[in-house]
GUTORVO-536418 format. One record per residue (C-alpha): residue number from 1; z, y, x negated; residue in one letter. Coordinates in steps of 0.5 Angstrom, whole numbers. Each point is the difference from the previous one (the first is absolute). Layout:
<rs>
+-----+-------+-------+-------+--------+
| num |    zz |    yy |    xx | residu |
+-----+-------+-------+-------+--------+
| NUM |     Z |     Y |     X |      a |
...
+-----+-------+-------+-------+--------+
</rs>
This chain:
<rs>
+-----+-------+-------+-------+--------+
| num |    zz |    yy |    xx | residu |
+-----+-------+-------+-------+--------+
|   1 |     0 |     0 |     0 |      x |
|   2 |    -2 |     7 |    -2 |      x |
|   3 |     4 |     6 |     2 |      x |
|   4 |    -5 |     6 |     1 |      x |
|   5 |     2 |     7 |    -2 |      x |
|   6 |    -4 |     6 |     1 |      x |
|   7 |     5 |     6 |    -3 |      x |
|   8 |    -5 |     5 |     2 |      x |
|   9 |     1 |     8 |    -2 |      x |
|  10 |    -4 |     4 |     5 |      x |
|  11 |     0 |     8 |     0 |      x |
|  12 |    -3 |     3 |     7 |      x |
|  13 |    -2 |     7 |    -1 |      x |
|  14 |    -2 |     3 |     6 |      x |
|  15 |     1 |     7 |    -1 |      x |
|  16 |    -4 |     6 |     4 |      x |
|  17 |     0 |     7 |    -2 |      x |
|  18 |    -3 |     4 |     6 |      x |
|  19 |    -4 |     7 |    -2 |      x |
|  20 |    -1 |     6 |     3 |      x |
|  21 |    -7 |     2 |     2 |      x |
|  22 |     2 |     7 |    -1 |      x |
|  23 |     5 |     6 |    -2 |      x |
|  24 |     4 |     1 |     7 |      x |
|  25 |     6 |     5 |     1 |      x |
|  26 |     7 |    -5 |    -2 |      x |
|  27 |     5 |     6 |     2 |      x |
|  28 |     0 |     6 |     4 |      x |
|  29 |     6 |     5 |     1 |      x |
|  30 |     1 |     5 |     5 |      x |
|  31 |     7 |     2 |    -1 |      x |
|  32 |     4 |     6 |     1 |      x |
|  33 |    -2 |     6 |    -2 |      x |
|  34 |    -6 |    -1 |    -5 |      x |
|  35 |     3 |    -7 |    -1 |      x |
|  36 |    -8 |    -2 |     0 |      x |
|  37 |    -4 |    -5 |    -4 |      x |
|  38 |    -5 |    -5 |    -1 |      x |
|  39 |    -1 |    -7 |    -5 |      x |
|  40 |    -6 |    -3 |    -1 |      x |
|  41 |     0 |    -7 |    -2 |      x |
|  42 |    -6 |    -4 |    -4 |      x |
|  43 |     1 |    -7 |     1 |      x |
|  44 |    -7 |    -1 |    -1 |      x |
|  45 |     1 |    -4 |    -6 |      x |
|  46 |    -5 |     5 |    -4 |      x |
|  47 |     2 |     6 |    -3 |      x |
|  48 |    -3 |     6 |     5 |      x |
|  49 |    -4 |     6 |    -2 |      x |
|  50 |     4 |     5 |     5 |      x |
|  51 |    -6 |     6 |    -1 |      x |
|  52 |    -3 |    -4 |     6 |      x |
|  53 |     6 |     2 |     5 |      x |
|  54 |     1 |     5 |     4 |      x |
|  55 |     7 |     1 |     5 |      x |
|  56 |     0 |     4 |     6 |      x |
|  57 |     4 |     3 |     5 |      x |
|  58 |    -3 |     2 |     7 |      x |
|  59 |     6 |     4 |     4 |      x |
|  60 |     1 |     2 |     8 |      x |
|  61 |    -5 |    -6 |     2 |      x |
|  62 |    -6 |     4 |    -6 |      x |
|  63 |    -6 |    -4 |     0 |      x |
|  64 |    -4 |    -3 |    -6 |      x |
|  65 |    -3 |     7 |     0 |      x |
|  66 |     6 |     4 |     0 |      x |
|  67 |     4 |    -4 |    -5 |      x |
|  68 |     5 |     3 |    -3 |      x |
|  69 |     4 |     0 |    -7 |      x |
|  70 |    -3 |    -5 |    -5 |      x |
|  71 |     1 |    -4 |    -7 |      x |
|  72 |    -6 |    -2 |    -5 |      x |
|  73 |     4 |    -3 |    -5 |      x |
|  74 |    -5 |     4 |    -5 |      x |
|  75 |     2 |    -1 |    -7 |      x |
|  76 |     5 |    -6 |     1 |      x |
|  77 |     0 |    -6 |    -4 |      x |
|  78 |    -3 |    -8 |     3 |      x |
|  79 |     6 |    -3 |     4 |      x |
|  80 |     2 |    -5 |    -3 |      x |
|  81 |     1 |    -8 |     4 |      x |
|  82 |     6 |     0 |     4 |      x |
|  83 |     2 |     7 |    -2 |      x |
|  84 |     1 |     6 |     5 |      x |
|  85 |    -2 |     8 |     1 |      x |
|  86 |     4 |     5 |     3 |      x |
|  87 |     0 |     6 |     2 |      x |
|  88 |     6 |     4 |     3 |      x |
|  89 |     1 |     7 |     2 |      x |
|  90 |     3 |     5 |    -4 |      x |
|  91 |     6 |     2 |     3 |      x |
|  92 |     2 |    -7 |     1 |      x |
|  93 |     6 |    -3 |    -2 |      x |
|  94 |     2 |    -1 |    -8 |      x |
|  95 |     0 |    -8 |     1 |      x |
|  96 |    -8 |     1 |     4 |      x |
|  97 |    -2 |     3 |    -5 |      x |
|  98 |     3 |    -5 |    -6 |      x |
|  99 |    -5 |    -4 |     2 |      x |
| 100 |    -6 |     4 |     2 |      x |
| 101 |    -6 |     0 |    -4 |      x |
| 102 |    -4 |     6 |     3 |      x |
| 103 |     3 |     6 |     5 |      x |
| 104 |    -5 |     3 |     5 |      x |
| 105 |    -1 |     3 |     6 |      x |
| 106 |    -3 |    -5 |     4 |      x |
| 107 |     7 |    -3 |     1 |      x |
| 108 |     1 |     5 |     6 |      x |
| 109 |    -1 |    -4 |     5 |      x |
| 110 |     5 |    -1 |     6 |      x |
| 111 |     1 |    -7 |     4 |      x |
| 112 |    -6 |     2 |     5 |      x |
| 113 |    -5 |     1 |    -7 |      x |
| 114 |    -5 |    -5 |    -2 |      x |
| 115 |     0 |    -2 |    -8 |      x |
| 116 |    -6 |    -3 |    -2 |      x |
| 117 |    -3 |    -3 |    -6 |      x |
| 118 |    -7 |    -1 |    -1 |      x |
| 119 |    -3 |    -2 |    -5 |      x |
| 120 |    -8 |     3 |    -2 |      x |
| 121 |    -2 |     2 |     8 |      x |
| 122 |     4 |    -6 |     3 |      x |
| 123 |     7 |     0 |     3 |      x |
| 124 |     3 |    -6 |    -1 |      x |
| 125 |     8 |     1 |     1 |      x |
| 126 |     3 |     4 |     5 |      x |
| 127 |     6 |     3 |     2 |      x |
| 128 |     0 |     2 |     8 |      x |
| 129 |    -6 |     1 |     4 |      x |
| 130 |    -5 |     7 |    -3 |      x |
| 131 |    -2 |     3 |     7 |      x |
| 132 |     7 |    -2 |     4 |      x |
| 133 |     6 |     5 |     1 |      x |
| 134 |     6 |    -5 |     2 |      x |
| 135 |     4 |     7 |     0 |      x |
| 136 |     5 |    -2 |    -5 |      x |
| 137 |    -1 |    -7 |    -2 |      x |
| 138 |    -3 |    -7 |     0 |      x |
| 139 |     3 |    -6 |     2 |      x |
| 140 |     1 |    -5 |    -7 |      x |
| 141 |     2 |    -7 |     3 |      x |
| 142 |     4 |     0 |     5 |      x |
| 143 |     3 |     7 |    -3 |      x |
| 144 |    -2 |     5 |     5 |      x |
| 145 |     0 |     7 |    -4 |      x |
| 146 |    -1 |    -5 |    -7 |      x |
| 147 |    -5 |     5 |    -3 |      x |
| 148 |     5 |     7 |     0 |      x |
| 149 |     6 |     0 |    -4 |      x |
| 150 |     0 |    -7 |    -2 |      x |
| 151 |    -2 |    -4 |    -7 |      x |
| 152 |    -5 |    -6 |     1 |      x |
| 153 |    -1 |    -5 |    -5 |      x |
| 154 |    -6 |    -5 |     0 |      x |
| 155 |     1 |    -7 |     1 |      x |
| 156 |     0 |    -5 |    -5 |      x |
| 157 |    -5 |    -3 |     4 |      x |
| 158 |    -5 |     4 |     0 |      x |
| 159 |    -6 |     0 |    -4 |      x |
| 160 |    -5 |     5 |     2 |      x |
| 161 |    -1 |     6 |     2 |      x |
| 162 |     0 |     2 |     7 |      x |
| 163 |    -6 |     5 |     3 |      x |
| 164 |     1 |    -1 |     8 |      x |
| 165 |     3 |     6 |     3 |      x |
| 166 |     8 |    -2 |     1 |      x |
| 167 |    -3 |    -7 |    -2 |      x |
| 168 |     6 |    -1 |    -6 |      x |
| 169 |     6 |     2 |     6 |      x |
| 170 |    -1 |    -6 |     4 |      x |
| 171 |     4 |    -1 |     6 |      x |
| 172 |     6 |    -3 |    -1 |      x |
| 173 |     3 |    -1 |    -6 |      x |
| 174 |    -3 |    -6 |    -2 |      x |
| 175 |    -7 |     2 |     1 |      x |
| 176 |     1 |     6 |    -5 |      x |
| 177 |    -1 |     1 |    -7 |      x |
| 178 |     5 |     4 |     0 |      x |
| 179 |     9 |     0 |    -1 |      x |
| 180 |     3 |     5 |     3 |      x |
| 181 |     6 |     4 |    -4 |      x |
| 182 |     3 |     6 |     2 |      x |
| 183 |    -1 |     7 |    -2 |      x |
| 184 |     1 |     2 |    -7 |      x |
| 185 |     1 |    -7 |    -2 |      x |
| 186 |    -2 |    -5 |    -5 |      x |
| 187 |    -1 |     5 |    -6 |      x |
| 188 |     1 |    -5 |    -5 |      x |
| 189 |    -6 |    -5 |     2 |      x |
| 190 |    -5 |     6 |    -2 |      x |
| 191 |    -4 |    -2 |    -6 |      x |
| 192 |     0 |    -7 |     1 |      x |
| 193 |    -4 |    -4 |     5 |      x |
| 194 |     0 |    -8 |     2 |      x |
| 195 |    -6 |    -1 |     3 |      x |
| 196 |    -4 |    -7 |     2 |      x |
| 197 |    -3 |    -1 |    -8 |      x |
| 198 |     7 |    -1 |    -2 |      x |
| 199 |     2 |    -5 |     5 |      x |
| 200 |    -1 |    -8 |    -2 |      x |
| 201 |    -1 |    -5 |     4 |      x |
| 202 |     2 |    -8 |    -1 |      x |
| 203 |     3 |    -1 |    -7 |      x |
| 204 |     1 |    -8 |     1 |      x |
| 205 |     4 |    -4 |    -7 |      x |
| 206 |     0 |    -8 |     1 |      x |
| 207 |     2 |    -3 |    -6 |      x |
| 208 |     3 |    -7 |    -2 |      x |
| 209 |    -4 |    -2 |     6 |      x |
| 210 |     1 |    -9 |     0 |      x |
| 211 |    -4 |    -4 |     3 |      x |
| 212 |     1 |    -7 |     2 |      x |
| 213 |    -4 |    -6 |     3 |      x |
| 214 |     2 |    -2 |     7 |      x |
| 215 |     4 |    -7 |    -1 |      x |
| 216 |    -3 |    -6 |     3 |      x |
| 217 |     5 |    -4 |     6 |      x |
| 218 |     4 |    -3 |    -5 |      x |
| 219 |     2 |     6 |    -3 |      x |
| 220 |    -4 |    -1 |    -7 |      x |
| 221 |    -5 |     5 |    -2 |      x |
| 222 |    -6 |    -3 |    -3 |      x |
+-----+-------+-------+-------+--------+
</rs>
């Protein structure tokens, strides 16, 4: 009789990284005062050349052909893979502006203001709805008032920009993209953004793994 022994070391690495198939904002701020900011986060995978980008706001219901203040990034460096660019008031708060990469106008926008990200002519991230005025503020999740006076903080989950107007709000709080966080809050998660890119998927270790050939009736193994 021959005992058969299979000692089979297995390594199973079934890892998945998601990517961004565009920049898209990771963070807004419209808190007290000028408390207001703005975090663009590259999960792209790529290093991105930011001359390309344009954010704009559109105030009291504006149209696209009354938009308001506007940001080129003309001059700035390539957006490194993972990293993000933010742009803060000038009159924000000391800590808001630690981590802010550009102050500009364009961050005086309220809770009823559309802020949009192009890139070249083509819209392809946008906060709120251009050509709508909700009097003071659009519902986020299951948050009535969520766009005025409150931080926000895109999903882990989430892994591209969202162009349909209002579309990135959801209806409820598992249809957003967003979490919801009080006004002039979460300061100390400016600068860094988890995004779909960082997240693996499946890591499985099977070692030592022993195998044994089923016995015959009278319990010997052949």
């Amino acid at each position: 009789m021959k005992k058969i022994t299979f000692l089979l070391s297995l390594l199973i690495s079934a890892v998945s990284f998601g990517q961004a198939t565009d920049l898209y904002f990771s963070m807004y701020g419209e808190g007290g005062s000028n408390n207001k900011w703005l975090e663009i986060y590259n999960g792209t995978g790529e290093d991105v050349d930011l001359s390309n980008y344009l954010v704009v706001i559109y105030t009291n219901g504006n149209g696209e052909d009354t938009p308001g203040n506007s940001y080129d990034f003309a001059g700035m460096p390539v957006l490194a893979d993972g990293e993000v660019f933010v742009i803060a008031n000038a009159s924000s708060d000391a800590a808001i502006l630690a981590e802010a990469d550009i102050t500009d106008d364009v961050t005086f926008f309220n809770g009823d203001d559309a802020v949009v990200l192009y890139n070249g002519a083509t819209i392809i991230d946008l906060i709120g709805e251009i050509g709508s005025d909700p009097d003071s503020a659009w519902a986020v999740g299951d948050v009535a008032d969520g766009s005025a006076n409150h931080t926000l903080i895109r999903k882990a989950s989430v892994c591209s920009p969202n162009a349909t107007p209002l579309g990135s709000f959801g209806t409820d709080a598992d249809s957003s993209e967003w979490e919801v966080y009080d006004q002039d809050t979460q300061w100390e998660a400016i600068g860094a953004h988890t995004g779909c890119d960082d997240m693996a998927v499946g890591d499985v270790l099977l070692s030592e793994f022993v195998m044994y050939p089923n016995p015959s009736r009278d319990g010997k193994v052949t």
